[in-house]
KEKOLLO-878995 format. One record per atom (N, C-alpha, C): residue in three letters; residue number from 1; chain; atom name; x, y, z. Coordinates in nm, 2 decimals. Example, Ala and Ser with C-alpha at 12.3 -4.5 7.8 and 13.67 -1.06 7.14 Angstrom:
<recs>
<rec r="Ala" k="1" c="A" a="N" u="1.32" v="-0.57" w="0.78"/>
<rec r="Ala" k="1" c="A" a="CA" u="1.23" v="-0.45" w="0.78"/>
<rec r="Ala" k="1" c="A" a="C" u="1.32" v="-0.33" w="0.78"/>
<rec r="Ser" k="2" c="A" a="N" u="1.28" v="-0.22" w="0.71"/>
<rec r="Ser" k="2" c="A" a="CA" u="1.37" v="-0.11" w="0.71"/>
<rec r="Ser" k="2" c="A" a="C" u="1.29" v="0.00" w="0.79"/>
</recs>
This chain:
<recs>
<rec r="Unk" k="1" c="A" a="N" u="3.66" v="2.84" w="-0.88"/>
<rec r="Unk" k="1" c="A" a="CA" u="3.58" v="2.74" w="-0.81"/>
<rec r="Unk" k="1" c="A" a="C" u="3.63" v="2.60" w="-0.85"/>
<rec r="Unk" k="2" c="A" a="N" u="3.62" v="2.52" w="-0.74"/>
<rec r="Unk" k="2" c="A" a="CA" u="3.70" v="2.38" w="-0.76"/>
<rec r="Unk" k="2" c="A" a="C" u="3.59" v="2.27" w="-0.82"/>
<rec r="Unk" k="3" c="A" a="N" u="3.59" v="2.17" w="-0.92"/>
<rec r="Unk" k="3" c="A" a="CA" u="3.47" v="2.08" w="-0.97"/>
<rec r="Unk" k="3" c="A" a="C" u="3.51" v="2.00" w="-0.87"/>
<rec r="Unk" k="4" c="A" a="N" u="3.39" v="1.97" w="-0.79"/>
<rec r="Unk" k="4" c="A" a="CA" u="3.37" v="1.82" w="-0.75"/>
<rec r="Unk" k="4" c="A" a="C" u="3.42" v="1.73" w="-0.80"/>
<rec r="Unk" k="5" c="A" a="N" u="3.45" v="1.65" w="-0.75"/>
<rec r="Unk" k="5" c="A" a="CA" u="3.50" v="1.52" w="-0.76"/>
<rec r="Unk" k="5" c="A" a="C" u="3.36" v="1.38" w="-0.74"/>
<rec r="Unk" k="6" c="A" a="N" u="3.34" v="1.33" w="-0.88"/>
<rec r="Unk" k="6" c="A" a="CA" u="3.26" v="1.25" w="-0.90"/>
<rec r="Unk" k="6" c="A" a="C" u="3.32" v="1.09" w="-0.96"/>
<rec r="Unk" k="7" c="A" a="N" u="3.33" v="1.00" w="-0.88"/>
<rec r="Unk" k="7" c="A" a="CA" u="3.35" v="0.89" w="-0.89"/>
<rec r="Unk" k="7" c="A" a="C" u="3.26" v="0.85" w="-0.98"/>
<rec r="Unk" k="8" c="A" a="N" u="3.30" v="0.73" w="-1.10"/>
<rec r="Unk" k="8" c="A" a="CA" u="3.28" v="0.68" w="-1.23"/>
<rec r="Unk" k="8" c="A" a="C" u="3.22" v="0.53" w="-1.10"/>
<rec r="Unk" k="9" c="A" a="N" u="3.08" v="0.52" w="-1.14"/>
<rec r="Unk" k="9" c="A" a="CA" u="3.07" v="0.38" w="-1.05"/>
<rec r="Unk" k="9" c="A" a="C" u="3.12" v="0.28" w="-1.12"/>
<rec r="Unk" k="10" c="A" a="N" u="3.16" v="0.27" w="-1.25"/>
<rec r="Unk" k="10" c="A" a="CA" u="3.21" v="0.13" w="-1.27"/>
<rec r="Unk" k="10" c="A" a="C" u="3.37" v="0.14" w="-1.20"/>
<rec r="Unk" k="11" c="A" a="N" u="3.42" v="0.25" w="-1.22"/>
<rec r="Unk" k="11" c="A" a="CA" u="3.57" v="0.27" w="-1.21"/>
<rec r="Unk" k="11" c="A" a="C" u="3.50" v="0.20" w="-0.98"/>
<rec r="Unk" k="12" c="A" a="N" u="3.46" v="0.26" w="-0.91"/>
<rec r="Unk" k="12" c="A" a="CA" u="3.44" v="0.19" w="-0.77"/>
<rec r="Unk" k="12" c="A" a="C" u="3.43" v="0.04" w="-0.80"/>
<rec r="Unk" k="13" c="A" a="N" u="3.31" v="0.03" w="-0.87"/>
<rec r="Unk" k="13" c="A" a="CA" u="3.29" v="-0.15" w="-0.89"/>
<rec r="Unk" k="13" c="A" a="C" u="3.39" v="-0.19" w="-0.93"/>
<rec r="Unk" k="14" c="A" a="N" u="3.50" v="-0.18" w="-1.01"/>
<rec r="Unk" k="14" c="A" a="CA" u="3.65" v="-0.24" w="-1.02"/>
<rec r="Unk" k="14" c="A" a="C" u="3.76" v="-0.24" w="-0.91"/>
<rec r="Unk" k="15" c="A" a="N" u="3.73" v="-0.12" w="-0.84"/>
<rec r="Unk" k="15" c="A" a="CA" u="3.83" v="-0.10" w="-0.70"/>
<rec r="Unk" k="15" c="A" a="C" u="3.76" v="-0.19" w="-0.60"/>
<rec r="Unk" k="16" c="A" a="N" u="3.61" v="-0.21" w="-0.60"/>
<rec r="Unk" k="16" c="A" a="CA" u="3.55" v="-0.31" w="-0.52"/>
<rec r="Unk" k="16" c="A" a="C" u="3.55" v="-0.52" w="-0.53"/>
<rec r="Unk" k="17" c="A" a="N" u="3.59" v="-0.48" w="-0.64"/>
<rec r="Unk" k="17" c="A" a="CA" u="3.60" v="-0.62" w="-0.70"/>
<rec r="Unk" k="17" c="A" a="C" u="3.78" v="-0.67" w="-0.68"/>
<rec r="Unk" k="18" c="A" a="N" u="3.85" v="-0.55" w="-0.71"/>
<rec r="Unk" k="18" c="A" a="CA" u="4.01" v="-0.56" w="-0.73"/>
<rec r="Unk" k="18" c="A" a="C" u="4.03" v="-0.62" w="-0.56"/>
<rec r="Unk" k="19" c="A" a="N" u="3.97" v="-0.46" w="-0.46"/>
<rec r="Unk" k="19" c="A" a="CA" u="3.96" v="-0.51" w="-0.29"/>
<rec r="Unk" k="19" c="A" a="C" u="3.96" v="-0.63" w="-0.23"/>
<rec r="Unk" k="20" c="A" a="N" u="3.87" v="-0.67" w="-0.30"/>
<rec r="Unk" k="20" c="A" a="CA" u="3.77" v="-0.83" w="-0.27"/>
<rec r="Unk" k="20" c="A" a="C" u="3.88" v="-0.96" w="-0.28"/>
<rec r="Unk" k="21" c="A" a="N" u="3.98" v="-0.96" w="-0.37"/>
<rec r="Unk" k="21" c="A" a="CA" u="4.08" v="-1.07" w="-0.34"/>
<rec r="Unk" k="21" c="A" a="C" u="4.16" v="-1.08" w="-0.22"/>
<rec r="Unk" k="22" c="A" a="N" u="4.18" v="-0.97" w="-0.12"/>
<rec r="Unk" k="22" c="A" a="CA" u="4.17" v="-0.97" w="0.01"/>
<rec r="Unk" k="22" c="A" a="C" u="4.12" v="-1.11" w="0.07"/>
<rec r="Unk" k="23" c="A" a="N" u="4.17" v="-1.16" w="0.14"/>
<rec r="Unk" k="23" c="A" a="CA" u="4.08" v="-1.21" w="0.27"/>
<rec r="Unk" k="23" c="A" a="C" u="4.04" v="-1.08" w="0.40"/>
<rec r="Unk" k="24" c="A" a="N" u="3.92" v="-1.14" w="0.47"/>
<rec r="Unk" k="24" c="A" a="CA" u="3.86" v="-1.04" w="0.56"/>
<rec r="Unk" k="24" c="A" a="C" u="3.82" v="-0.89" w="0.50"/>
<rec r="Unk" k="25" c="A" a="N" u="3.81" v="-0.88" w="0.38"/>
<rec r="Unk" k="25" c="A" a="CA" u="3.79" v="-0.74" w="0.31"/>
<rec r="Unk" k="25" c="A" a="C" u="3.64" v="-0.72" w="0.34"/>
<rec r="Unk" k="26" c="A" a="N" u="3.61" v="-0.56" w="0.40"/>
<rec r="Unk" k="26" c="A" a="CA" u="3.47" v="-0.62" w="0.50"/>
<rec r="Unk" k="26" c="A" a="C" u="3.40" v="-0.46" w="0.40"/>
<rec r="Unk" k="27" c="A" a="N" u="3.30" v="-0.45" w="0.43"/>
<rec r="Unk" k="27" c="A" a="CA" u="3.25" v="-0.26" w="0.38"/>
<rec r="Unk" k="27" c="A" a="C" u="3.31" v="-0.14" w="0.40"/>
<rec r="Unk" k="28" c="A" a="N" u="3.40" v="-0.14" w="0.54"/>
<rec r="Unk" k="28" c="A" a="CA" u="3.48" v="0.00" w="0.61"/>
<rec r="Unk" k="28" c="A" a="C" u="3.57" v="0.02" w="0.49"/>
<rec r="Unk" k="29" c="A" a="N" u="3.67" v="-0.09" w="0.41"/>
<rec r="Unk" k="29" c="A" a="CA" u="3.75" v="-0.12" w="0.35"/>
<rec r="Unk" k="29" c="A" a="C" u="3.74" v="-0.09" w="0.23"/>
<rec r="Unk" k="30" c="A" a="N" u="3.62" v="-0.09" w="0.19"/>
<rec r="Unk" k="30" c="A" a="CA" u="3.53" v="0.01" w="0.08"/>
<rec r="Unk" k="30" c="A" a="C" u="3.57" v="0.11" w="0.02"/>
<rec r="Unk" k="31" c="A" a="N" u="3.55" v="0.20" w="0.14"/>
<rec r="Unk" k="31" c="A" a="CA" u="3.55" v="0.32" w="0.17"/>
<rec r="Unk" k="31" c="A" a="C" u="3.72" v="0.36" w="0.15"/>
<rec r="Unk" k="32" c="A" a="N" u="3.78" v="0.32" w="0.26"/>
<rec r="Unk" k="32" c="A" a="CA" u="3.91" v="0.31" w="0.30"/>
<rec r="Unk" k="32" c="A" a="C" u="3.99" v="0.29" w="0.13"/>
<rec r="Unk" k="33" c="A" a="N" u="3.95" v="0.18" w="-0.01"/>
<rec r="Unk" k="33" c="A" a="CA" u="4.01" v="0.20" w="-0.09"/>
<rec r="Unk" k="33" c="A" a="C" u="3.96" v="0.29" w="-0.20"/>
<rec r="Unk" k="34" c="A" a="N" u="3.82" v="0.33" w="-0.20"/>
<rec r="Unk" k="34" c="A" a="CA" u="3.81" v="0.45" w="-0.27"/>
<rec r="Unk" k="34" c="A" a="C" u="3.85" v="0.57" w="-0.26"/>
<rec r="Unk" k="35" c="A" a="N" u="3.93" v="0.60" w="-0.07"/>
<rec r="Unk" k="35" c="A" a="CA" u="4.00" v="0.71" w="-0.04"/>
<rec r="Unk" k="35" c="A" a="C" u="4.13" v="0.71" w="-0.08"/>
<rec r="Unk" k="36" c="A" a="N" u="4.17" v="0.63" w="-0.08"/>
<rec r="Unk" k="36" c="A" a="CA" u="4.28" v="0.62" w="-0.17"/>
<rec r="Unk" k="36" c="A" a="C" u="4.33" v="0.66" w="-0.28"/>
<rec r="Unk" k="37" c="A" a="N" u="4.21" v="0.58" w="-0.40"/>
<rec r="Unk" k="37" c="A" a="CA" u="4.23" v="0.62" w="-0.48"/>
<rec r="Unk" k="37" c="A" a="C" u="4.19" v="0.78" w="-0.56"/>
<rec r="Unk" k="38" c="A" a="N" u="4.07" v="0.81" w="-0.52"/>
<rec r="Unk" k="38" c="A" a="CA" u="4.01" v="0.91" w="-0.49"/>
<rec r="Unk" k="38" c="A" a="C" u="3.98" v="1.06" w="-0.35"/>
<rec r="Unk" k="39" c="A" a="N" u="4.14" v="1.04" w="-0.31"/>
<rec r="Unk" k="39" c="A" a="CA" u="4.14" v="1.15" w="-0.21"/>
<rec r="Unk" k="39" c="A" a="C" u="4.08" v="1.28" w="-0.23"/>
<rec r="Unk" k="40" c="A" a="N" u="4.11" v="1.35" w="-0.32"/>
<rec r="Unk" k="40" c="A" a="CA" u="4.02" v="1.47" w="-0.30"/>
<rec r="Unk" k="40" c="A" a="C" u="3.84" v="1.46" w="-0.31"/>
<rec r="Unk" k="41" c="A" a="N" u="3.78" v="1.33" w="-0.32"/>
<rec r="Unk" k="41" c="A" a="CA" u="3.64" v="1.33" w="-0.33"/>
<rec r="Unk" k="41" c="A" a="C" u="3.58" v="1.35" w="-0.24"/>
<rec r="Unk" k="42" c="A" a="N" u="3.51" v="1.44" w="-0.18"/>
<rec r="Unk" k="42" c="A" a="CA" u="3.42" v="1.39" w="-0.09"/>
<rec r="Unk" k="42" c="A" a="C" u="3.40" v="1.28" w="-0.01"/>
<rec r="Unk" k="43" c="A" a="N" u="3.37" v="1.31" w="0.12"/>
<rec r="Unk" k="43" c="A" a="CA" u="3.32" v="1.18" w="0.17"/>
<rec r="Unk" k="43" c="A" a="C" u="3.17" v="1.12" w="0.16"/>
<rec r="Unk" k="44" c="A" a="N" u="3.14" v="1.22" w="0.09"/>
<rec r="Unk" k="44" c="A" a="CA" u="2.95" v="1.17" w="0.12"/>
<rec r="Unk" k="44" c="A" a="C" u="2.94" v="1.11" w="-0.09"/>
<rec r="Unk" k="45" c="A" a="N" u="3.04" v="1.12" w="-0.13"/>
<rec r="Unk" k="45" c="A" a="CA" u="3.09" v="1.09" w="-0.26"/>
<rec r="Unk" k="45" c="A" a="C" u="3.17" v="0.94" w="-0.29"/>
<rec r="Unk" k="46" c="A" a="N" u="3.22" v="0.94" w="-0.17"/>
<rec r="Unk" k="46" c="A" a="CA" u="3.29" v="0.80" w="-0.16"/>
<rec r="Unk" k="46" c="A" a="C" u="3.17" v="0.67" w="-0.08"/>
<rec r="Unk" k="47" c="A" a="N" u="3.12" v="0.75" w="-0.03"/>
<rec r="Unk" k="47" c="A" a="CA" u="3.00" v="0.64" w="0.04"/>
<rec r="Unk" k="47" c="A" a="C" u="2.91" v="0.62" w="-0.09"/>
<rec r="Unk" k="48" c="A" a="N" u="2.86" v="0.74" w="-0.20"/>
<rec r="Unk" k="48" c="A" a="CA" u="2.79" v="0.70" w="-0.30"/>
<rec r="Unk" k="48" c="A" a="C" u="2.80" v="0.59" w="-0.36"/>
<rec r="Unk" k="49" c="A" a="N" u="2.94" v="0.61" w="-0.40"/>
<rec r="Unk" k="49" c="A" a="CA" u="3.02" v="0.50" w="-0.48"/>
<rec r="Unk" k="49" c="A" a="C" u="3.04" v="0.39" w="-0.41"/>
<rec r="Unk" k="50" c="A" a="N" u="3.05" v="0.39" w="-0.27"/>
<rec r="Unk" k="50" c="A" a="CA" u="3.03" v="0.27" w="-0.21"/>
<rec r="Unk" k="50" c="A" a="C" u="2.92" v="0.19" w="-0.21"/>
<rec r="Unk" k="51" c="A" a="N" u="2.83" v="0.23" w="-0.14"/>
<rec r="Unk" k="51" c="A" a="CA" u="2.68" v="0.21" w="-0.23"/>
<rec r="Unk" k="51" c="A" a="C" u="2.62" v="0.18" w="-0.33"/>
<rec r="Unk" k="52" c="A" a="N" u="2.68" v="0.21" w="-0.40"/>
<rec r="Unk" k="52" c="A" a="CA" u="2.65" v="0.14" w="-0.56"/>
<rec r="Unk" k="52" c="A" a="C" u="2.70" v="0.09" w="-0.61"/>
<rec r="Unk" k="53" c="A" a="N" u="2.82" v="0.05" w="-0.58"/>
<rec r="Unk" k="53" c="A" a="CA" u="2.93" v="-0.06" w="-0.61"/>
<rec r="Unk" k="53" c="A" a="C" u="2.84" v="-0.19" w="-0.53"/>
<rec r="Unk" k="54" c="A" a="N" u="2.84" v="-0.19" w="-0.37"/>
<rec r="Unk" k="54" c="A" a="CA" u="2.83" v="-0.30" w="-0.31"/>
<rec r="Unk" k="54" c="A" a="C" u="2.70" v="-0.34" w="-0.34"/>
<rec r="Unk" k="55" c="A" a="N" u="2.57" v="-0.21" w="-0.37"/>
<rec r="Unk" k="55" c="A" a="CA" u="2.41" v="-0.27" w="-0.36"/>
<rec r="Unk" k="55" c="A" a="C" u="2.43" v="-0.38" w="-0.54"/>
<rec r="Unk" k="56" c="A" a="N" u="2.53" v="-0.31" w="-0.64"/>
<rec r="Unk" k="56" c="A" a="CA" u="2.53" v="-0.36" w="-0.74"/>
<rec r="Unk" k="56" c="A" a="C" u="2.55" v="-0.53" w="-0.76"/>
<rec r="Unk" k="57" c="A" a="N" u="2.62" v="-0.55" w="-0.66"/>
<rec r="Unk" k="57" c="A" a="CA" u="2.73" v="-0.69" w="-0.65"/>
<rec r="Unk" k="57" c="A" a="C" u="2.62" v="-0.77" w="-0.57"/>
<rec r="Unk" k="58" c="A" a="N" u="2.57" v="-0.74" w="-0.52"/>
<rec r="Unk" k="58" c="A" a="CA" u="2.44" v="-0.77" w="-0.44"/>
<rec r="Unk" k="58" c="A" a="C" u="2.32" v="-0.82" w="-0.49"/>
<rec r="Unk" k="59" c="A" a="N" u="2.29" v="-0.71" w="-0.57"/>
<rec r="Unk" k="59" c="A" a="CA" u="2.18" v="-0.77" w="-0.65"/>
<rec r="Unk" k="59" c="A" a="C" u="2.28" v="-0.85" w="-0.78"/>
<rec r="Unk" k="60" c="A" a="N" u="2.35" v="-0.83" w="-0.82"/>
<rec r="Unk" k="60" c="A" a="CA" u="2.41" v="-0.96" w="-0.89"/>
<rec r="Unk" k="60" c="A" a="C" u="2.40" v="-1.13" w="-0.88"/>
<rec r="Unk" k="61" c="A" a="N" u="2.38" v="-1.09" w="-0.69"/>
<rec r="Unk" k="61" c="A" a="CA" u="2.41" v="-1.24" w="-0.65"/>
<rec r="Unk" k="61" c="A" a="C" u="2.57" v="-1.26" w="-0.61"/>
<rec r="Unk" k="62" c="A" a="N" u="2.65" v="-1.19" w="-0.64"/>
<rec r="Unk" k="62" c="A" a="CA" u="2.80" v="-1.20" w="-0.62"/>
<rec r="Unk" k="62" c="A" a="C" u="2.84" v="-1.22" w="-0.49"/>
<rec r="Unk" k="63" c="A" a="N" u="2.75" v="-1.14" w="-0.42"/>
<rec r="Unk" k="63" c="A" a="CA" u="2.78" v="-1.11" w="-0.27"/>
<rec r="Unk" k="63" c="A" a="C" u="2.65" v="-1.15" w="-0.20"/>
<rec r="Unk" k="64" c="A" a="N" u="2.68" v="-1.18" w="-0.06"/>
<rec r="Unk" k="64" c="A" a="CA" u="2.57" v="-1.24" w="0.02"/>
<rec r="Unk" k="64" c="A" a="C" u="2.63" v="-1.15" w="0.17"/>
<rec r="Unk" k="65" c="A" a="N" u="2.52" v="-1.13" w="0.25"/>
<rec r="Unk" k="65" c="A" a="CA" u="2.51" v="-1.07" w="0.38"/>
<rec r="Unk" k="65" c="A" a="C" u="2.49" v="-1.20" w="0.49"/>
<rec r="Unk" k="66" c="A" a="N" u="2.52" v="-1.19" w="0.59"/>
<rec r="Unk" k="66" c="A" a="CA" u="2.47" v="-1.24" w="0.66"/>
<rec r="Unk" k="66" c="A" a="C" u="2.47" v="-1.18" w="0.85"/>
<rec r="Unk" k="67" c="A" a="N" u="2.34" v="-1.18" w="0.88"/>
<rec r="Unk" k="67" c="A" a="CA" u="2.35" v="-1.20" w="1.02"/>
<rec r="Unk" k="67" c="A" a="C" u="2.42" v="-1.29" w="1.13"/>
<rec r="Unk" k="68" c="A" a="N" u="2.49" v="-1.22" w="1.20"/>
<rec r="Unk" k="68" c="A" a="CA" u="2.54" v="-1.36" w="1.30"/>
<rec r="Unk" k="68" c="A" a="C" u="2.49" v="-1.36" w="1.45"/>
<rec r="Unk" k="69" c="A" a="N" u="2.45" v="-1.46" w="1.52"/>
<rec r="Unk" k="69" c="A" a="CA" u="2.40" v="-1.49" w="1.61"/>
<rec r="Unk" k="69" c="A" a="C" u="2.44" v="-1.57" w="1.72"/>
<rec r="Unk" k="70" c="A" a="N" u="2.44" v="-1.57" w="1.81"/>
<rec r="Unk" k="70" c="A" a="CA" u="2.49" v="-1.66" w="1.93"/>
<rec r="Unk" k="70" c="A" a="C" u="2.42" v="-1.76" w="1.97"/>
<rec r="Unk" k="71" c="A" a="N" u="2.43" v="-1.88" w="1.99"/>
<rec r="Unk" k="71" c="A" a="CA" u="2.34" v="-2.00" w="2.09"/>
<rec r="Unk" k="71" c="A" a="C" u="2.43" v="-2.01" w="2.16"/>
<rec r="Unk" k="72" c="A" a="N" u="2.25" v="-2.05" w="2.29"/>
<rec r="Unk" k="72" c="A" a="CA" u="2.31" v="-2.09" w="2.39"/>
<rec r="Unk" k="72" c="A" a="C" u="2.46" v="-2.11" w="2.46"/>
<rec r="Unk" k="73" c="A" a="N" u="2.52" v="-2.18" w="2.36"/>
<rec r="Unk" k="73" c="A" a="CA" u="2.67" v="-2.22" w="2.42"/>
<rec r="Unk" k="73" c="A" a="C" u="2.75" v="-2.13" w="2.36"/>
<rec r="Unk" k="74" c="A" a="N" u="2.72" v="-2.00" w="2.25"/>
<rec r="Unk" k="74" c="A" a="CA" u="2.83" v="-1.92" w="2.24"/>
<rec r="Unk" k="74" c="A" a="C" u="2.86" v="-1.94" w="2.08"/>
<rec r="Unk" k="75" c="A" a="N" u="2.85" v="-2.02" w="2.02"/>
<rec r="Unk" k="75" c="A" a="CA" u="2.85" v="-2.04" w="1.88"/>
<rec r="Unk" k="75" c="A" a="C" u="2.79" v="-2.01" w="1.76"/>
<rec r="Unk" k="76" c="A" a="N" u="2.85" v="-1.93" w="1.72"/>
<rec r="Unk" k="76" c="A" a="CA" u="2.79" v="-1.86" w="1.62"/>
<rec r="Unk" k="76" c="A" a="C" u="2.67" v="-1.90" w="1.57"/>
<rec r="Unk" k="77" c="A" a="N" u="2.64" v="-1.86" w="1.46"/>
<rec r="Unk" k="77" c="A" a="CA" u="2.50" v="-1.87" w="1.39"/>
<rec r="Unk" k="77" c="A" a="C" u="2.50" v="-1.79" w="1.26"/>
<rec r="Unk" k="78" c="A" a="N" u="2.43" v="-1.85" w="1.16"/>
<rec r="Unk" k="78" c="A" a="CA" u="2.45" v="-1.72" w="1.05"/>
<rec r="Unk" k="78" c="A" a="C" u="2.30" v="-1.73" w="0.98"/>
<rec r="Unk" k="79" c="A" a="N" u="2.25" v="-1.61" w="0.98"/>
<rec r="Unk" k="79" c="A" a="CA" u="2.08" v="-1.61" w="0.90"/>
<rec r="Unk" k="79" c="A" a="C" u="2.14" v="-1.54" w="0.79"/>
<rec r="Unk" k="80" c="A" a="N" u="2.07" v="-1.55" w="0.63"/>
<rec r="Unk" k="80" c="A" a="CA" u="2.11" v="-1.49" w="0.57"/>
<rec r="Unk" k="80" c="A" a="C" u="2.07" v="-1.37" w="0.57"/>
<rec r="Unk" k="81" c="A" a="N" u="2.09" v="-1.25" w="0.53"/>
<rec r="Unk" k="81" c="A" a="CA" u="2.01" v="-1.11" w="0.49"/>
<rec r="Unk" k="81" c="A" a="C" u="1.93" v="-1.09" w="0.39"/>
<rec r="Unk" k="82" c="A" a="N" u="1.84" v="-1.04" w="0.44"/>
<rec r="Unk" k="82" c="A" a="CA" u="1.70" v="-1.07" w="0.36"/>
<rec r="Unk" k="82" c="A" a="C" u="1.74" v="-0.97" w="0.23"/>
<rec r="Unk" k="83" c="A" a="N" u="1.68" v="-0.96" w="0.14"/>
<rec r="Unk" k="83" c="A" a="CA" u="1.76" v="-0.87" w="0.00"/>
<rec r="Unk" k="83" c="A" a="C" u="1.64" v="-0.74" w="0.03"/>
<rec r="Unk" k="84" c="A" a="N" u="1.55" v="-0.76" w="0.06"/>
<rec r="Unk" k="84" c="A" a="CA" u="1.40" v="-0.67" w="0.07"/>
<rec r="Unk" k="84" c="A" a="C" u="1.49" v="-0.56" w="0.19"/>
<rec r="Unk" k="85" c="A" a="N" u="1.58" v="-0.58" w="0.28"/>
<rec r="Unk" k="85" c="A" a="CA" u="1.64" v="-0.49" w="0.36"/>
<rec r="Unk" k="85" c="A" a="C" u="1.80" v="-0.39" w="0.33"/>
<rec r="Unk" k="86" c="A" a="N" u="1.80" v="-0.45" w="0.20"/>
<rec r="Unk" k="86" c="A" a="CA" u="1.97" v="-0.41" w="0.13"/>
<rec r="Unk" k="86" c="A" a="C" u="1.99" v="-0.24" w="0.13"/>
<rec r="Unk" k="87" c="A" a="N" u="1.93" v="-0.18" w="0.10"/>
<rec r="Unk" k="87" c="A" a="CA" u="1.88" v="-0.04" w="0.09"/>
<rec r="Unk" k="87" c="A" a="C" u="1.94" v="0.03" w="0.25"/>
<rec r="Unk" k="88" c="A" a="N" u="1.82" v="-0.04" w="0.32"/>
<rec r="Unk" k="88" c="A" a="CA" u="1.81" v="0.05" w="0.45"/>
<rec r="Unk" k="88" c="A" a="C" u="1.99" v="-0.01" w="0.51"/>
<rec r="Unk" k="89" c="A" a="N" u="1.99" v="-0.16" w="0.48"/>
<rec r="Unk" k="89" c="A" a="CA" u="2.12" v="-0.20" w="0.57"/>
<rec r="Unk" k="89" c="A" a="C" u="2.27" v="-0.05" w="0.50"/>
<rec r="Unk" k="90" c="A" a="N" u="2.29" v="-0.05" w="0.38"/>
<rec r="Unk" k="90" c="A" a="CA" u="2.35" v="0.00" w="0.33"/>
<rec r="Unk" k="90" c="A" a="C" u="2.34" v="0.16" w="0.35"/>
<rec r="Unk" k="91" c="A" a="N" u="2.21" v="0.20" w="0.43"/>
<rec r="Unk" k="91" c="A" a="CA" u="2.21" v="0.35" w="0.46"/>
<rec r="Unk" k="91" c="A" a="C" u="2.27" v="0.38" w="0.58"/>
<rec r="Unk" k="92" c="A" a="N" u="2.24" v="0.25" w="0.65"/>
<rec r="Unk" k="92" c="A" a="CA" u="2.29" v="0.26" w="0.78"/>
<rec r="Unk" k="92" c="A" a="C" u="2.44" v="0.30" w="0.83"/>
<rec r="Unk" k="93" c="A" a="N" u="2.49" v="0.39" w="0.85"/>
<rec r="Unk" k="93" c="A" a="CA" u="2.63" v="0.44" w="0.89"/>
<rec r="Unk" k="93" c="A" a="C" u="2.71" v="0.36" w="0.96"/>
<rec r="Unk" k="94" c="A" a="N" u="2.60" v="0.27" w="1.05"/>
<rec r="Unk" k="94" c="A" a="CA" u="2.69" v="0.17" w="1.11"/>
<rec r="Unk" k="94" c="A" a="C" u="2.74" v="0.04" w="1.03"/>
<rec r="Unk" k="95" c="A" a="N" u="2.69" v="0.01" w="0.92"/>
<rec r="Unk" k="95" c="A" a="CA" u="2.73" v="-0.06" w="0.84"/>
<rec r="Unk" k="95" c="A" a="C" u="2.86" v="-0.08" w="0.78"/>
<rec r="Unk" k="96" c="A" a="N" u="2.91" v="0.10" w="0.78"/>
<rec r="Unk" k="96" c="A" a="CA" u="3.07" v="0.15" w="0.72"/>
<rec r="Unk" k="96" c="A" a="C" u="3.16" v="0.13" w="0.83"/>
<rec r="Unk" k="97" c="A" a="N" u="3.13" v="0.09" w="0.98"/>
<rec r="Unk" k="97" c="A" a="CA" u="3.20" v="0.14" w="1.01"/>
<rec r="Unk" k="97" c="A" a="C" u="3.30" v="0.01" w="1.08"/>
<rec r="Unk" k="98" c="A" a="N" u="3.42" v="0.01" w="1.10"/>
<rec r="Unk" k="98" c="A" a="CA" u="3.51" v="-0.11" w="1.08"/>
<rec r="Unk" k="98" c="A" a="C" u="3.44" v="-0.24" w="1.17"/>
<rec r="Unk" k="99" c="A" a="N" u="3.46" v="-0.33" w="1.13"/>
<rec r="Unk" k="99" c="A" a="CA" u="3.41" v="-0.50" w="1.12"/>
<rec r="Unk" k="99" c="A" a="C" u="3.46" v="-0.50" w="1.32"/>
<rec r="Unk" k="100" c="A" a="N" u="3.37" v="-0.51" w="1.43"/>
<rec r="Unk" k="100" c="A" a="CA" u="3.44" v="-0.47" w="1.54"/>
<rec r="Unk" k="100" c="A" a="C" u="3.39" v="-0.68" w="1.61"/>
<rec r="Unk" k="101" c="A" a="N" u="3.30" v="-0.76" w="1.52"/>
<rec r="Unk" k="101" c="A" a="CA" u="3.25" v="-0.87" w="1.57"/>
<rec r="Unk" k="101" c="A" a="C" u="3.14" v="-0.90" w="1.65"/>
<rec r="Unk" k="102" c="A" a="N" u="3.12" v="-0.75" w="1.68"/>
<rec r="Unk" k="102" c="A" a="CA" u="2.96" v="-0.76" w="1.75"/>
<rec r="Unk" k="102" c="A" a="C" u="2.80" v="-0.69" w="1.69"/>
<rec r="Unk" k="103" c="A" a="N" u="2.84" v="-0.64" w="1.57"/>
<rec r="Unk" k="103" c="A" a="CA" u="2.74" v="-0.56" w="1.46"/>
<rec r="Unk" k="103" c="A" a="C" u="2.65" v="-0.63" w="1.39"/>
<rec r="Unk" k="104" c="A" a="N" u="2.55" v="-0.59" w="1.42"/>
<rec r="Unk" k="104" c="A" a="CA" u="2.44" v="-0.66" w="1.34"/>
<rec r="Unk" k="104" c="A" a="C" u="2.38" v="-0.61" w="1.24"/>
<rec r="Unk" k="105" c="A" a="N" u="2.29" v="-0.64" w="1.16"/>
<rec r="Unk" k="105" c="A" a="CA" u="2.23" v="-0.60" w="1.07"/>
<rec r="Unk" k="105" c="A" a="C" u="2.12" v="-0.52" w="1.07"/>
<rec r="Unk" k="106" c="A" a="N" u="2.02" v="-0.42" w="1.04"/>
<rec r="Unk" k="106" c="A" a="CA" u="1.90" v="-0.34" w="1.04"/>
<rec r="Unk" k="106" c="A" a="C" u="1.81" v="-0.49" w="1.07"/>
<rec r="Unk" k="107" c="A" a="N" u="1.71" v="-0.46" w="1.13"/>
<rec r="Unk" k="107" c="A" a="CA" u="1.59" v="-0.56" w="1.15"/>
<rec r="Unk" k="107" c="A" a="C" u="1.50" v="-0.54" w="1.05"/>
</recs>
């Protein structure tokens, strides 16, 4: 029988932090470098670790969310993300999935 493959979350929070000197390095990218490193894990293993790397960084203060919004004339807008919603935004599947410019946040 083969052991699972269990990601060390600080070992993710260093591949998450390492990621991050990227410019445009978005959540999907997350994922994308803990497969990497961690190919035989799980996928529902690699999202854990994703998860707990990013809600970590988050509640640190490190990282900030934001909503983006259109006026009138087409120009952006940015509300921040409420922290009371970090949970559900991070459950959300659509969250992982690649930065497409039109995704918004959980209400």
């Amino acid at each position: 029988m083969i052991k699972p493959v269990i990601i060390d979350d600080n070992k993710a929070l260093a591949i998450v932090l390492r990621g991050a000197q990227e410019s445009n390095y978005n959540l999907y990218e997350v994922v994308w470098d803990l497969n990497t490193q961690f190919s035989t894990a799980p996928l529902s293993e690699k999202y854990r670790a994703a998860t707990a790397a990013i809600h970590e960084l988050f509640v640190r203060g490190w990282i900030h969310f934001f909503k983006e919004h259109r006026d009138v004339d087409g120009n952006s807008q940015y509300e921040d993300f409420a922290p009371e919603n970090i949970d559900t935004f991070l459950a959300n599947p659509v969250t992982w999935y690649p930065y497409n410019g039109d995704q918004c946040c959980p209400k």
